[in-house]
Structure formats: C-alpha cells, structure tokens
Backbone as JSON, one array per atom type, in Angstrom:
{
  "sequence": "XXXXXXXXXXXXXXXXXXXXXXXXXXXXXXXXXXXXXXXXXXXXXXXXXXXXXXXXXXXXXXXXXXXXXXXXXXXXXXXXXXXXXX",
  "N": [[-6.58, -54.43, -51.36], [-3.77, -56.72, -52.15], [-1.02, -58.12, -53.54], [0.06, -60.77, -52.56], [1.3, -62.59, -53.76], [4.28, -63.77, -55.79], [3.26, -64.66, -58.16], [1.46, -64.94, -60.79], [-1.77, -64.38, -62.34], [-3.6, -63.96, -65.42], [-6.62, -62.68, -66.41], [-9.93, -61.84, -67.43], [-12.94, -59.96, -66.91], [-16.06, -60.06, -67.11], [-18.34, -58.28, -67.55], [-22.09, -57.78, -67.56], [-24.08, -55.45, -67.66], [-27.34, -53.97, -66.14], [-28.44, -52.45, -64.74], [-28.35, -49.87, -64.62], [-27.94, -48.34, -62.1], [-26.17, -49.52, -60.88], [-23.72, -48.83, -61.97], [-21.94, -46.45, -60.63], [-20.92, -48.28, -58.15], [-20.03, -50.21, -59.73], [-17.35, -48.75, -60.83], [-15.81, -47.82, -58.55], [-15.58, -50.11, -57.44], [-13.64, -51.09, -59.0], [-11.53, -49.08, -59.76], [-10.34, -49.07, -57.14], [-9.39, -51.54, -57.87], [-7.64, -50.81, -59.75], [-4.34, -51.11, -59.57], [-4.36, -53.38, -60.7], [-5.27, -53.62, -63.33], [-5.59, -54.75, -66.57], [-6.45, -53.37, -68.93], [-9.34, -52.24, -70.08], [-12.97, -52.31, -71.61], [-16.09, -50.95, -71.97], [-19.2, -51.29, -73.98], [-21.83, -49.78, -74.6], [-25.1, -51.07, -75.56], [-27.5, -50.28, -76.86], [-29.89, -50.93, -78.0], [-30.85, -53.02, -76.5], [-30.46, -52.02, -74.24], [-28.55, -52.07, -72.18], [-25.02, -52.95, -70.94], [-21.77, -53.55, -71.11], [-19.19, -54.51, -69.84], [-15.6, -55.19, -69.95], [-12.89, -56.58, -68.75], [-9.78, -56.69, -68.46], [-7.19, -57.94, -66.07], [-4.34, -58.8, -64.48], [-2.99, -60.5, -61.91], [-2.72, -62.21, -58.57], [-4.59, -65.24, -58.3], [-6.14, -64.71, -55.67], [-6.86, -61.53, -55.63], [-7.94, -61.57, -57.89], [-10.1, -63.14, -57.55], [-11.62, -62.16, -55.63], [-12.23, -59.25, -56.6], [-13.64, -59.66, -58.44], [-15.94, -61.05, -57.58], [-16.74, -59.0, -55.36], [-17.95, -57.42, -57.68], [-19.99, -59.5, -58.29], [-21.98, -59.17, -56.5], [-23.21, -56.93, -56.59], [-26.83, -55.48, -57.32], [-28.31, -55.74, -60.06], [-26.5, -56.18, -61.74], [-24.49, -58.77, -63.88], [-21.99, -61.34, -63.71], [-18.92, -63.03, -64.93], [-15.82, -64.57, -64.66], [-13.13, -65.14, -66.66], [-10.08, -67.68, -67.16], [-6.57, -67.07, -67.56], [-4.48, -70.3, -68.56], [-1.96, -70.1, -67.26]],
  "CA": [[-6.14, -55.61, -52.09], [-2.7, -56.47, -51.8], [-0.62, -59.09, -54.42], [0.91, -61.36, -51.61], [2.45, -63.91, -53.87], [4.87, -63.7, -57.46], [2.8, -65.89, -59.29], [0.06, -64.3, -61.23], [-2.42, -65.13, -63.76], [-4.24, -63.14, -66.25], [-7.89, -63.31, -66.69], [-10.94, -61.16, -68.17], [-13.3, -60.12, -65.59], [-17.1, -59.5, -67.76], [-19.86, -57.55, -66.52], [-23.02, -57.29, -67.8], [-24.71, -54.06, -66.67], [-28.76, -54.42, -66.87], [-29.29, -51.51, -64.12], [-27.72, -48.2, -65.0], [-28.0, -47.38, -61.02], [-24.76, -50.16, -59.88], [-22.35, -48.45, -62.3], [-21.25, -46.03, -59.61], [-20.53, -49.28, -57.28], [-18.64, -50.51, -60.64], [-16.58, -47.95, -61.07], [-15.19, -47.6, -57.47], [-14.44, -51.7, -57.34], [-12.36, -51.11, -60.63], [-10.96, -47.82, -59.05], [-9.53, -50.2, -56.09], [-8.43, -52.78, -58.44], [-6.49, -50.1, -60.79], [-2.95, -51.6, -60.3], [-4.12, -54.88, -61.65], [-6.25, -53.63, -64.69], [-4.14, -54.23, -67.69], [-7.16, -52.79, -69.68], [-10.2, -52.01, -69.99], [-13.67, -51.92, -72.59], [-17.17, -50.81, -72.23], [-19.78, -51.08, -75.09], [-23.74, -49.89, -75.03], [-25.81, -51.69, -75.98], [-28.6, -49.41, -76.54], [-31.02, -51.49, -78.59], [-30.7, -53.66, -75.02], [-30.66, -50.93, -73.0], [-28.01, -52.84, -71.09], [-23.98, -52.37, -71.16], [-20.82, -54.35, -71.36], [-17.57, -53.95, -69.91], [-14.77, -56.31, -69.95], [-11.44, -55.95, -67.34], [-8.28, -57.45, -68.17], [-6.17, -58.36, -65.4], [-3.19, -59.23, -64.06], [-3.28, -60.28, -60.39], [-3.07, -63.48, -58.24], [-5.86, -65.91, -57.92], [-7.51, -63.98, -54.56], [-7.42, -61.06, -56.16], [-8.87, -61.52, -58.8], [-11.4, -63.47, -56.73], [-11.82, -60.81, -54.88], [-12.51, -57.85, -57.28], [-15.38, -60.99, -59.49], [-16.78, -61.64, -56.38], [-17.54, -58.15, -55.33], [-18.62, -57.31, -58.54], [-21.05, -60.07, -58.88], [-23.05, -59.26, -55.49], [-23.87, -55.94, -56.87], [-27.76, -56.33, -58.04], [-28.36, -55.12, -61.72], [-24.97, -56.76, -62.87], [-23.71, -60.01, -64.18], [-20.25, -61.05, -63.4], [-18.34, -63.68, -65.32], [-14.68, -64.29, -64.75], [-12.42, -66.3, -67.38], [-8.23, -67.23, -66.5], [-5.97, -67.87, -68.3], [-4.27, -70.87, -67.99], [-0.62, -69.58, -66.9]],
  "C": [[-4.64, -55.54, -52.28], [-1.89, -58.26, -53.03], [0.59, -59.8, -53.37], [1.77, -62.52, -52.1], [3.17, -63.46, -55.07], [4.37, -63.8, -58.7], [1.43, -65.48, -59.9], [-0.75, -64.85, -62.29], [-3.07, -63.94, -64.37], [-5.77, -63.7, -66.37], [-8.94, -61.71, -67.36], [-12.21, -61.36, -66.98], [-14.82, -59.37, -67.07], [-18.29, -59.46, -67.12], [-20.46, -57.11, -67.71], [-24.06, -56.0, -67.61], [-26.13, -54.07, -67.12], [-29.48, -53.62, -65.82], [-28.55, -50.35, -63.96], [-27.13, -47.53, -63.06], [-26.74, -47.99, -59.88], [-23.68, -49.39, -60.85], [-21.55, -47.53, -61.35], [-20.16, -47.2, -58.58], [-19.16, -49.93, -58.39], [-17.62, -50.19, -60.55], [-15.23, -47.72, -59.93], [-15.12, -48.79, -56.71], [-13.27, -51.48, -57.97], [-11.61, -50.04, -60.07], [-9.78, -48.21, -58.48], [-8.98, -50.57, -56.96], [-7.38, -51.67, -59.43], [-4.94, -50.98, -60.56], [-3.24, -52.98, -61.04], [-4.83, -55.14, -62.88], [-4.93, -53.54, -65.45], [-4.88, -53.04, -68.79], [-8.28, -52.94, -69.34], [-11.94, -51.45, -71.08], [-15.25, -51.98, -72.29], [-18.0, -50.25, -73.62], [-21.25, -51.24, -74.47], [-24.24, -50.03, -75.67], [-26.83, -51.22, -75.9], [-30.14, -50.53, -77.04], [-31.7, -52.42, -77.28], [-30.76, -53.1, -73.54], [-29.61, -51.7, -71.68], [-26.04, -52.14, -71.18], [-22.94, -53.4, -71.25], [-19.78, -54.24, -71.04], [-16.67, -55.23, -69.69], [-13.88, -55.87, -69.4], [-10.37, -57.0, -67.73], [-7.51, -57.08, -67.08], [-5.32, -59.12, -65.0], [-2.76, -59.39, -62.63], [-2.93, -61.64, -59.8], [-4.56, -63.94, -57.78], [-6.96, -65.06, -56.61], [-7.32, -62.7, -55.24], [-8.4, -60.89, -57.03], [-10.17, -62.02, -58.62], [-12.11, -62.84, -56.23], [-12.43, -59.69, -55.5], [-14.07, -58.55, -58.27], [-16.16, -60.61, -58.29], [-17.42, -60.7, -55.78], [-18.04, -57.38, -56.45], [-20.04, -57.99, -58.71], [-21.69, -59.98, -57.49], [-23.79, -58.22, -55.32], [-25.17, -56.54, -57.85], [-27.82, -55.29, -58.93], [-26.83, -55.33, -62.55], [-25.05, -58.39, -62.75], [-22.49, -59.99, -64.55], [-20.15, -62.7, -64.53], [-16.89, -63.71, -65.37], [-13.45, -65.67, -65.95], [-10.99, -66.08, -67.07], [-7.57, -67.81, -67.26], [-4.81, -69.6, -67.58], [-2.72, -70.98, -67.12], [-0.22, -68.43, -66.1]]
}
C-alpha cells in the first residue's frame, strides 16, 4: 500500500470480531497498514464472547479502501468504515 496522492482523509476503520480464529488475518492487515494507523483500540466483550477494535487512520481514499475492504472479506469479522469529512 502506497499513499500516491497529498490529500488525505481521516477515518475509523471498526471491526467486529465474532470468530477468535480471523484475528491472526487481523493483525497482519493492520501490520501492513502501520504507517497509516494513527491509533488503535480493542475491547472484549466477554459477556458476548465477541471483540471490538477500532483503527484510526490517516491515509488516502484507496487506502483506506483497501485495508476496510480486506478486512471485511475475512469470515468471523464485521467491517465498518466511517471518514471524516476533510
């Protein structure tokens, strides 16, 4: 992944985790994406038996397309990506 233009946006990249056995696959998307994490927060949800992580970044539009998009084709996750508007 490569930031081919100036012009970036910020967004929040949220994953659901609801099969313990894609976090490996997680981990080593987000790995890749490291220069464009600004941050980063997972919370278990035990009573749910499920997980939660949230990804701030800082990237242009295909990235960030890019890093959702293979996130959400891993099965036992839900992807959601929100951007800001600037």
């Amino acid at each position: 992944m490569s930031n081919t233009t100036n012009e970036t946006r910020v967004a929040v990249i949220t994953v659901i985790v609801e099969e313990p056995d894609c976090v490996p696959a997680i981990n080593e998307i987000l790995h890749a994406a490291a220069p464009y994490i600004i941050g980063r927060m997972g919370i278990p949800y035990r009573e749910k038996n499920i997980s939660i992580i949230s990804v701030a970044v800082d990237a242009d539009l295909n990235v960030i397309n890019n890093i959702s998009g293979k996130l959400g084709r891993l099965s036992g996750a839900t992807v959601k990506t929100a951007y800001s508007k600037k």
